[in-house]
N, C-alpha and C positions, 0 to 999 in steps of 0.2 A: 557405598561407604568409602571404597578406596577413593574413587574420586575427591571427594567431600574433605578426604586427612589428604592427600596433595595439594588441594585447593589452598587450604591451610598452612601448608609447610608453604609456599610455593608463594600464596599473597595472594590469592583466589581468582591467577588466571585461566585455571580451567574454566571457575564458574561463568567470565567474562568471556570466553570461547562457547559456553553453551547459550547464553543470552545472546550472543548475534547469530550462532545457527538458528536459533529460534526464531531470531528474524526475520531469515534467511525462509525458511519455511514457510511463516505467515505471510510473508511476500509474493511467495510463489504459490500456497491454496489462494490466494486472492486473486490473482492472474486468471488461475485455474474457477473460481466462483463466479468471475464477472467472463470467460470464454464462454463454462457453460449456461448462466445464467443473464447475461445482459445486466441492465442495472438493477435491480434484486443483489443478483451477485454482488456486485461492485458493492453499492450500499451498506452491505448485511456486513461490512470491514470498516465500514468507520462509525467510529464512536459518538454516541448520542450528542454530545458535546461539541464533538468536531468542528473548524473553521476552515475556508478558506478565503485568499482573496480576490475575487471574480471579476468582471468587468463594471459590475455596478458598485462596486466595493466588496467590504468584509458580511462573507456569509455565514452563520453560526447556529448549528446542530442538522441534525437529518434529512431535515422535512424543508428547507430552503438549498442543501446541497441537494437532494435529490428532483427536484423542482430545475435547479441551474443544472447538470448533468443529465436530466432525463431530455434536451434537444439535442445533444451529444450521439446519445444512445438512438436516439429516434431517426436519426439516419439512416438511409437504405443501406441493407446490409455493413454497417456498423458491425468494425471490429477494432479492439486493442487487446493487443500479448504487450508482455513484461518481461524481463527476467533481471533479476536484482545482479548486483557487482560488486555492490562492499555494501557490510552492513555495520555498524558499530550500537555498542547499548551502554548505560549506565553501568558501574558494579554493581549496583542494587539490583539493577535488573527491571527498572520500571520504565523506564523511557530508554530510547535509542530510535535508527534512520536507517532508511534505507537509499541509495541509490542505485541508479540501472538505466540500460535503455528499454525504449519501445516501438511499435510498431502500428501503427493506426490505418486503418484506412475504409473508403466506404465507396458507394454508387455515388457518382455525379448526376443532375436532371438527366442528362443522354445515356447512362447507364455504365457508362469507362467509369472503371475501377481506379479511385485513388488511394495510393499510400504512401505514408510519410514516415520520417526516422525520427523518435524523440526522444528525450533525455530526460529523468523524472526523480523526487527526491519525497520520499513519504515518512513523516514523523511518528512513530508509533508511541501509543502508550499499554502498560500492559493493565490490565481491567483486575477487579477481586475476582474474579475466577481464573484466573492464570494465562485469558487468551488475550492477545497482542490486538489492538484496535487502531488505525489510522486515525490521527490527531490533525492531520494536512496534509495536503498534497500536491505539490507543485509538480509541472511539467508542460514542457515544449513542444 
């Protein structure tokens, strides 16, 4: 409640501070769903609707990104960490982004280990049930 009357006296930037930790969060169990889970993981974070735009063009909803990210995943030992660096969201609190870097790397045919350093920017929207869903997702 105290929050909620500062919010209010103040122009509701606490509320705009709990909407990018919140981001902040959702960025990081995602990190954490697609380390432990592969693409399952990944996937179960973006929203039915989701696009992005992929080498054959624009791809749109679940079942064509996870199609285009599952040779990704299917990589010999296939891995990417994350960890977000700013996050920003709407006041409302329904959209907002996250940026970060990350870490990729996998088995080449001979078996050396590559990895690479990338830079990544995911558009979240938040869902009627209160959880935050990846809308896009770009990265290097």
């Amino acid at each position: 409640m105290l929050k909620l009357a500062l919010a209010f006296i103040l122009g509701l930037p606490i509320i705009a501070a709990d909407h990018r930790q919140a981001l902040f969060d959702a960025d990081k169990a995602f990190d954490r769903a697609t380390a432990e889970r592969g693409l399952d993981g990944w996937m179960s974070f973006f929203a039915d609707d989701a696009r992005i735009h992929g080498r054959d063009g624009l791809l749109e909803g679940t079942a064509a990104l996870r199609k285009h990210y599952s040779g990704m995943f299917a990589q010999k030992n296939f891995s990417i960490r994350w960890k977000p660096l700013y996050a920003e969201a709407s006041q409302d609190g329904t959209l907002g982004y996250t940026l970060g870097v990350a870490e990729i790397s996998s088995d080449d045919a001979s078996g050396a280990r590559s990895k690479r350093a990338g830079r990544y920017l995911t558009v979240w929207r938040k869902g009627p049930d209160g959880s935050w869903k990846a809308v896009t997702d770009l990265g290097n």
